[in-house]
C-alpha positions as MATLAB code, in Angstrom:
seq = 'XXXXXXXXXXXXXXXXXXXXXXXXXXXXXXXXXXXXXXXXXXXXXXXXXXXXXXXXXXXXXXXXXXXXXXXXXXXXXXXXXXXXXXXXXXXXXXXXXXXXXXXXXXXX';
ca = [
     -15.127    5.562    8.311;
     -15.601    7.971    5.119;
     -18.142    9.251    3.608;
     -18.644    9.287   -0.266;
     -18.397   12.670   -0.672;
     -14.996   13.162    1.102;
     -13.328   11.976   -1.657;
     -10.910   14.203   -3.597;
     -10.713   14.053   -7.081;
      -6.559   13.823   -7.441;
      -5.332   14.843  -10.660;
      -1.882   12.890  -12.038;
       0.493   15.179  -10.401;
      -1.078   15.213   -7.333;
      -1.619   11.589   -7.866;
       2.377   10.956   -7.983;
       2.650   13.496   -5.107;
       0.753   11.642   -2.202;
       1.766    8.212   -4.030;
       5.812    8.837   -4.258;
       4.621    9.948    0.051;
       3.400    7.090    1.110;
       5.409    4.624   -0.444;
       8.381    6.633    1.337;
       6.528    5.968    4.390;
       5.978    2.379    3.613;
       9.666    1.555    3.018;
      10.681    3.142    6.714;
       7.460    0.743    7.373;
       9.493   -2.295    6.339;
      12.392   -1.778    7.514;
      10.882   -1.541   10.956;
       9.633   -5.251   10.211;
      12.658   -6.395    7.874;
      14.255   -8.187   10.839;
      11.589   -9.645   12.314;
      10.297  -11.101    9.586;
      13.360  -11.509    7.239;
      12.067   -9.464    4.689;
      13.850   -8.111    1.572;
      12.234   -5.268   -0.839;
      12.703   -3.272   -3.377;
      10.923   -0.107   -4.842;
      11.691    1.976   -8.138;
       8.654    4.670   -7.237;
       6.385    2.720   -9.049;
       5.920   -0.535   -7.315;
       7.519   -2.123   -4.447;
       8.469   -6.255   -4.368;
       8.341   -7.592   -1.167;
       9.848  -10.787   -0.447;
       8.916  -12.430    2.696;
      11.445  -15.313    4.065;
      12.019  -15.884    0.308;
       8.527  -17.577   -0.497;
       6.039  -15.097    0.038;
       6.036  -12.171   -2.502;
       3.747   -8.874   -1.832;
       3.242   -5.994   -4.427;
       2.201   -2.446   -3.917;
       2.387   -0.778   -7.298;
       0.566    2.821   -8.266;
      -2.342    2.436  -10.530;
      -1.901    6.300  -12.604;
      -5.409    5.677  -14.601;
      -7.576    4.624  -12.005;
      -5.492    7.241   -9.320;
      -5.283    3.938   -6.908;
      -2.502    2.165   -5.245;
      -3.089   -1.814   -5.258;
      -1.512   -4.196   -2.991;
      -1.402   -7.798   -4.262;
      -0.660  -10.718   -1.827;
      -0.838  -14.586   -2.613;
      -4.271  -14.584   -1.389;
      -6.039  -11.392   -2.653;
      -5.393   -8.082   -3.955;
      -6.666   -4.715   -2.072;
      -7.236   -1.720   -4.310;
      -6.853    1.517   -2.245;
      -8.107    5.581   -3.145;
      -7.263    8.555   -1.268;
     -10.100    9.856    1.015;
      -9.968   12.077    4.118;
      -6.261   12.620    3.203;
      -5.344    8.921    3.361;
      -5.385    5.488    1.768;
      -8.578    3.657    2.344;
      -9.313   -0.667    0.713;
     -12.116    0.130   -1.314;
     -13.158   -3.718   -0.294;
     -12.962   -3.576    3.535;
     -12.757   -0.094    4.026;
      -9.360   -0.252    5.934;
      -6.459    2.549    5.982;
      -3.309    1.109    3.763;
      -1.076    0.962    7.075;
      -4.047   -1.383    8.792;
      -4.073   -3.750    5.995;
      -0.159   -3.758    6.305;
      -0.417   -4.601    9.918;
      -2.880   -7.324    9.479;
      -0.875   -9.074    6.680;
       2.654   -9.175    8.291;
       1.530   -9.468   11.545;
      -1.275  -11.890   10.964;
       0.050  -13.883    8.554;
       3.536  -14.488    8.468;
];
C-alpha cells in the first residue's frame, strides 16, 4: 500500500505530464484486449471512450482541478491520485492498471 505522506503534490504541468503518460500506456493497454473483447476506443488526451461489444461504455477522463484521473463504468466510478509514482483508487486503494484488469477481465 501507500502511506499518506507519499503523496506528491503535482502541479498542472506536471499534472498533464504523468496524465498524457499513462493514458499512452492505457491505449497500448487496449489494444492488447481490443480483440478479445471487441473493443473500440477513442482518446483526444483528455478522456478516453471505451466501447465494449457496443453496449458497455467506460470513461477515463483527467480531472485538472482536483489533479485526479476518474474512470467511470456502468456500475461505479473510481477516482485515482498519483502516489509512490503511480495511480492509486482513492476508494479501494488499487493501482489504475489493477482496476483495469478486474473490469475487463472480470466483467465482460
Amino acid at each position: 500500500m501507500f502511506k499518506k505522506n507519499k503523496i506528491k503534490k503535482l502541479n498542472t504541468t506536471n499534472f498533464h505530464k504523468l496524465t498524457n503518460k499513462i493514458f499512452i500506456k492505457i491505449e497500448k493497454y487496449l489494444d492488447n484486449f481490443s480483440e478479445q473483447l471487441d473493443i473500440d476506443y477513442e482518446s483526444n488526451f483528455q478522456i478516453i471512450k471505451i466501447n465494449i461489444k457496443l453496449k458497455n461504455e467506460i470513461i477515463i477522463s483527467k480531472q485538472e482541478f482536483l489533479k485526479q484521473i476518474w474512470i467511470a463504468t456502468k456500475d461505479q466510478g473510481y477516482y485515482f491520485e498519483y502516489i509512490n509514482n503511480q495511480w492509486f483508487c482513492k476508494r479501494n486503494k488499487c493501482e489504475i492498471f489493477q482496476l483495469l484488469n478486474n473490469i475487463f477481465i472480470k466483467k465482460y
